[in-house]
C-alpha positions in Angstrom: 2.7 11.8 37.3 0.1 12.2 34.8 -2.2 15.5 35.2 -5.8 14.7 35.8 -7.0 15.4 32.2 -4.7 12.8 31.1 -5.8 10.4 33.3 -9.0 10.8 31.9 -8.9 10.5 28.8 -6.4 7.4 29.4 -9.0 5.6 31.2 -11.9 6.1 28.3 -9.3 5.5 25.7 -8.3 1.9 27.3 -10.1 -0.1 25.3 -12.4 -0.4 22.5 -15.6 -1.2 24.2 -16.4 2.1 25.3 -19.1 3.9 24.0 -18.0 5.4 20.8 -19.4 8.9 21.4 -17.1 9.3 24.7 -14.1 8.1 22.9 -14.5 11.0 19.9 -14.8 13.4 23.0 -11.8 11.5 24.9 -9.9 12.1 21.6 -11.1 15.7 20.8 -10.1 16.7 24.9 -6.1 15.2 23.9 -6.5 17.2 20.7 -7.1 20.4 22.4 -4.1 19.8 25.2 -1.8 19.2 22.6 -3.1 22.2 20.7 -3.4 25.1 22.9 -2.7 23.0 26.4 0.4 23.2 28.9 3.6 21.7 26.5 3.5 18.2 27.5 6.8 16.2 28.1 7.4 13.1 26.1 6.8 10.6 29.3 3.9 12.1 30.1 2.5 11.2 26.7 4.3 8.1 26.2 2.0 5.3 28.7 -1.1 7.6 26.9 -0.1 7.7 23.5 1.7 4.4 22.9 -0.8 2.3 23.5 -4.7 3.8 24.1 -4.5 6.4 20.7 -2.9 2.9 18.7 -5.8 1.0 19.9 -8.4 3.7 18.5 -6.2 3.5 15.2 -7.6 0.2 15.5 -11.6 0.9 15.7 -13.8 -0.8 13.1 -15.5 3.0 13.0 -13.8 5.2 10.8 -15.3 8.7 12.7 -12.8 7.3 15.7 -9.9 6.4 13.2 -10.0 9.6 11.6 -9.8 11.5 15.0 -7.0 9.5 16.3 -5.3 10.2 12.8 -6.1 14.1 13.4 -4.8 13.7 16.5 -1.5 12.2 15.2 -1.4 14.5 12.7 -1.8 17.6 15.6 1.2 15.8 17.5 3.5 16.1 14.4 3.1 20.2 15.1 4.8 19.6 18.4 8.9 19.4 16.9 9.9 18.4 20.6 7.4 15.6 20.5 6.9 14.3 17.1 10.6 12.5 16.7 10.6 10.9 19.3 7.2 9.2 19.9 7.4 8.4 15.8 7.8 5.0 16.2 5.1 4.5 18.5 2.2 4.7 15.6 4.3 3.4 12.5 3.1 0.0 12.9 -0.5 0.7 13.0 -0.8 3.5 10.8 0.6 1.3 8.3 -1.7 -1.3 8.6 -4.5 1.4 7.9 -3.8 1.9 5.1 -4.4 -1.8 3.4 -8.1 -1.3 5.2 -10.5 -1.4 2.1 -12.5 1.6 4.1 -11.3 4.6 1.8 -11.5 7.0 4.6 -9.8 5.2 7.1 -6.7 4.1 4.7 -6.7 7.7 3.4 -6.5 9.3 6.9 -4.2 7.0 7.9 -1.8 8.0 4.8 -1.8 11.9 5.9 -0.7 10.7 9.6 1.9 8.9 8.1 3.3 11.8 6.2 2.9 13.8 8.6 5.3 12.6 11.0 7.5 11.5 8.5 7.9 15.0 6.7 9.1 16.1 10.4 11.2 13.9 11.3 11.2 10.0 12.9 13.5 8.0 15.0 15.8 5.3 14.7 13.3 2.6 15.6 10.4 4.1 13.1 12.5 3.9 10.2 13.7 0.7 10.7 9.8 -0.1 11.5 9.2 1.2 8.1 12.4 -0.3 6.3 10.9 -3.6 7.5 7.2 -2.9 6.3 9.0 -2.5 2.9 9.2 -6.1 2.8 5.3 -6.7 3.7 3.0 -9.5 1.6 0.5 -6.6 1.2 1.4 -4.4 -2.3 -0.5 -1.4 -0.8 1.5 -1.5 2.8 4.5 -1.9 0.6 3.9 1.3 -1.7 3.3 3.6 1.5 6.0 2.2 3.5 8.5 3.1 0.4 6.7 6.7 0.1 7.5 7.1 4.1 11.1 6.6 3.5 11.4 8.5 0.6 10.3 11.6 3.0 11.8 10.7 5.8 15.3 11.0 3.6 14.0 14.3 1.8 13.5 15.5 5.3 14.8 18.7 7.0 15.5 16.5 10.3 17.5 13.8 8.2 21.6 14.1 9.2 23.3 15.5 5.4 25.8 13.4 5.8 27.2 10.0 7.3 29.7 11.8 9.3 26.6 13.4 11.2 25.1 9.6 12.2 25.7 8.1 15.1 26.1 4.0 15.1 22.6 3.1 15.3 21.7 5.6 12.6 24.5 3.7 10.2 23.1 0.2 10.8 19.6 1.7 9.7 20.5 3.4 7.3 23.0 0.3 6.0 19.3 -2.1 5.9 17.6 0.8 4.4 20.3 0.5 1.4 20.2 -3.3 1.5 16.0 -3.1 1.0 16.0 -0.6 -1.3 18.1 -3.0 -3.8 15.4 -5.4 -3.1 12.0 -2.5 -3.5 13.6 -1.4 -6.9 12.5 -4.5 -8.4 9.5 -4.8 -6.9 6.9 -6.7 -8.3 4.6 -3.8 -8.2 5.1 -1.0 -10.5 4.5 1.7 -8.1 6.1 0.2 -5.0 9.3 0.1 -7.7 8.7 3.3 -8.7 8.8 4.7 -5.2 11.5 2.7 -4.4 13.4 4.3 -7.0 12.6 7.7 -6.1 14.4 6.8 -2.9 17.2 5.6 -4.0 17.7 9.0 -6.3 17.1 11.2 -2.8 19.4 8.7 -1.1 22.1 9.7 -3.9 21.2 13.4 -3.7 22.2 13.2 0.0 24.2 10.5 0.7 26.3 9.6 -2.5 28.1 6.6 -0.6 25.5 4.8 0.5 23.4 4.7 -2.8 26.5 3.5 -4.5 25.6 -0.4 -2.6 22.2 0.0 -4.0 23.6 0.2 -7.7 26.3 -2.6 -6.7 23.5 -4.7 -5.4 22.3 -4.5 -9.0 24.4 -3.5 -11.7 22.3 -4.3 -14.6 22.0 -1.5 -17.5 18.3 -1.8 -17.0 18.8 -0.9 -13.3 20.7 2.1 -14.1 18.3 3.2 -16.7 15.4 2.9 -14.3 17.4 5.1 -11.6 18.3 7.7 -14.3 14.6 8.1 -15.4 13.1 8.3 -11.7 16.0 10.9 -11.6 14.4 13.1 -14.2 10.9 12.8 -12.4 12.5 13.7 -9.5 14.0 17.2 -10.7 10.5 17.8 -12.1 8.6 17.3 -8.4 7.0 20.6 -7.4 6.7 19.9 -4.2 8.2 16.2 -2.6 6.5 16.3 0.0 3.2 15.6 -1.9 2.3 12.1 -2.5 3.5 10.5 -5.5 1.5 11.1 -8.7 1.2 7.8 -10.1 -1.0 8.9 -12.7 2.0 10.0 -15.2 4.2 7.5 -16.8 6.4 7.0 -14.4 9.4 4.2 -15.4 10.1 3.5 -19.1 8.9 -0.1 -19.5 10.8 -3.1 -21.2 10.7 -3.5 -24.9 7.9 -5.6 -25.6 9.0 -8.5 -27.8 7.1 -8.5 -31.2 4.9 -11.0 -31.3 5.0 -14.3 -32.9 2.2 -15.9 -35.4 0.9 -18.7 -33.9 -0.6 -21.0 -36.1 -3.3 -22.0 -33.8 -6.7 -20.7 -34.3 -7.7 -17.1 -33.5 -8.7 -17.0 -29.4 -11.9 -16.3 -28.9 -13.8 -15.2 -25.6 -15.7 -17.4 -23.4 -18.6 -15.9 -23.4 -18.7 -15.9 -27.3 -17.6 -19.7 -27.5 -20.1 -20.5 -25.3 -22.6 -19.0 -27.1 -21.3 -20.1 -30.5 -21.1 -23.6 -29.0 -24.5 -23.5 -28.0 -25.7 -22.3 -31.4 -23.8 -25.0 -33.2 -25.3 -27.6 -30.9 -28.1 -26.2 -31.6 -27.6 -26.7 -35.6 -26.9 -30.5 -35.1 -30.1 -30.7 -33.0 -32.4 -28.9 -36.3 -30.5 -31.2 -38.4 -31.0 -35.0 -36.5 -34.3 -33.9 -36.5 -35.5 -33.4 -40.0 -32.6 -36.6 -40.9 -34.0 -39.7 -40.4 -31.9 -42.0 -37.8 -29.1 -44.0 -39.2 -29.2 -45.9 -36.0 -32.5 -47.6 -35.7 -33.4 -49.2 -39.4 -37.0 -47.9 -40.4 -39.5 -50.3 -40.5 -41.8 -51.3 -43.4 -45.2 -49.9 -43.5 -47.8 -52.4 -42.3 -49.9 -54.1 -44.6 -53.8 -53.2 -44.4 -55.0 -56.0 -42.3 -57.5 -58.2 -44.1 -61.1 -59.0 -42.9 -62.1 -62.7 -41.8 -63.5 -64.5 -44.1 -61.6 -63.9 -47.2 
């Protein structure tokens, strides 16, 4: 049974309606039992955790969201916890951090590393294998940086003789998205997908051999061998990705043909060029006389009566 604290804070952490203030102190109270309290066994946490913390990840109020994250992030420090209630924020976290609120998508993004870097479960990592694939570029990018740790990760089996069967049938869809995120639209969802697919070779030489067979292009290989070389000169991998230095060689860029149309110019400057040429026909109908109406000829002086 759940202790009383727990009960609690489960029943002010039910929904979303509840005053904000009492849900940041809700939040703060789990916090502090996961910090200092009694150690708490998974099923206690599980009817909690699962559900009431993912619908504060939820909140429209980013002073909740970044608790919950900190309290996510708190729950990684507990080894006997973290793995195995992974799975139960993946799906949320994720979608945090496509949320246009920097803080929230930002907070969201440590939580994620922070249970990754420790260690996940069967069913996060196919969670996150399958956010891979996601319409949004952003989701895409951090769902490819969470795999990349989870496989540089100290929990991770070293070999495929150390999986059991559910472990090879992940890590056998991980392989067959990976072939896909390499060629990523994006160039930094590729990027990291790349990276992964050099850690997957690191420790699992097998299984990144169907990656290269899935594409066996020179240009693939090339790609691999140059996120390779970024990879040896990581400082620390479990720091997110800098993006900022040139990360994959890009295509030769075809030399560019002479057109023989006119120069391109931009819209703003054609409108205002049009508008100064019509304009100049304006000035110039004006001080022309019409072509279209024939002038007529000057009236005669009118003569008086009489004469």
């Amino acid at each position: 049974a759940e202790s009383p604290p727990l009960v609690a804070i489960s029943t002010t952490l039910t929904t979303r309606k509840a005053p904000w203030g009492e849900r940041m102190s809700a939040l703060q109270t789990l916090e502090d039992l996961l910090l200092t309290g009694p150690e708490l066994q998974v099923e206690e946490l599980q009817s909690l955790l699962q559900t009431q913390l993912c619908t504060q990840l939820g909140d429209l109020r980013s002073q909740v969201v970044q608790k919950a994250c900190s309290v996510v992030v708190t729950l990684a420090t507990r080894e006997h916890v973290a793995p195995c209630a992974s799975n139960w924020f993946i799906e949320a976290l994720l979608d945090n951090t496509s949320k246009t609120v920097r803080v929230i998508a930002d907070a969201s993004s440590q939580a994620l590393r922070s249970i990754c870097i420790v260690g996940v479960n069967d069913e996060a990592q196919a969670a996150i294998v399958g956010r891979m694939n996601d319409k949004h570029r952003v989701i895409r990018r951090n769902a490819a940086e969470c795999l990349f740790l989870i496989i540089e990760s100290a929990k991770a089996p070293h070999c495929a003789d150390e999986m059991h069967d559910g472990s090879v049938e992940v890590w056998s869809r991980t392989c067959t998205q990976l072939a896909s995120t390499i060629t990523d639209p994006d160039k930094q969802v590729r990027f990291a997908g790349r990276l992964c697919v050099v850690a997957l070779k690191r420790r699992y030489p097998k299984m990144a051999e169907t990656v290269y067979e899935a594409d066996s292009t020179a240009r693939a290989h090339q790609y691999i061998e140059e996120a390779e070389v970024f990879y040896d000169r990581m400082d620390d991998r479990a720091q997110p990705i800098n993006y900022s230095v040139e990360m994959c060689s890009k295509a030769p860029v075809p030399p560019k043909r002479e057109s023989c149309l006119r120069t391109r110019i931009p819209l703003g400057k054609r409108q205002q060029a049009d508008i100064s040429t019509d304009v100049l026909v304006l000035t110039k109908k004006q001080r022309s006389p019409s072509t279209s109406e024939p002038r007529s000829p000057a009236a005669a002086p009118a003569s008086c009566p009489g004469e």
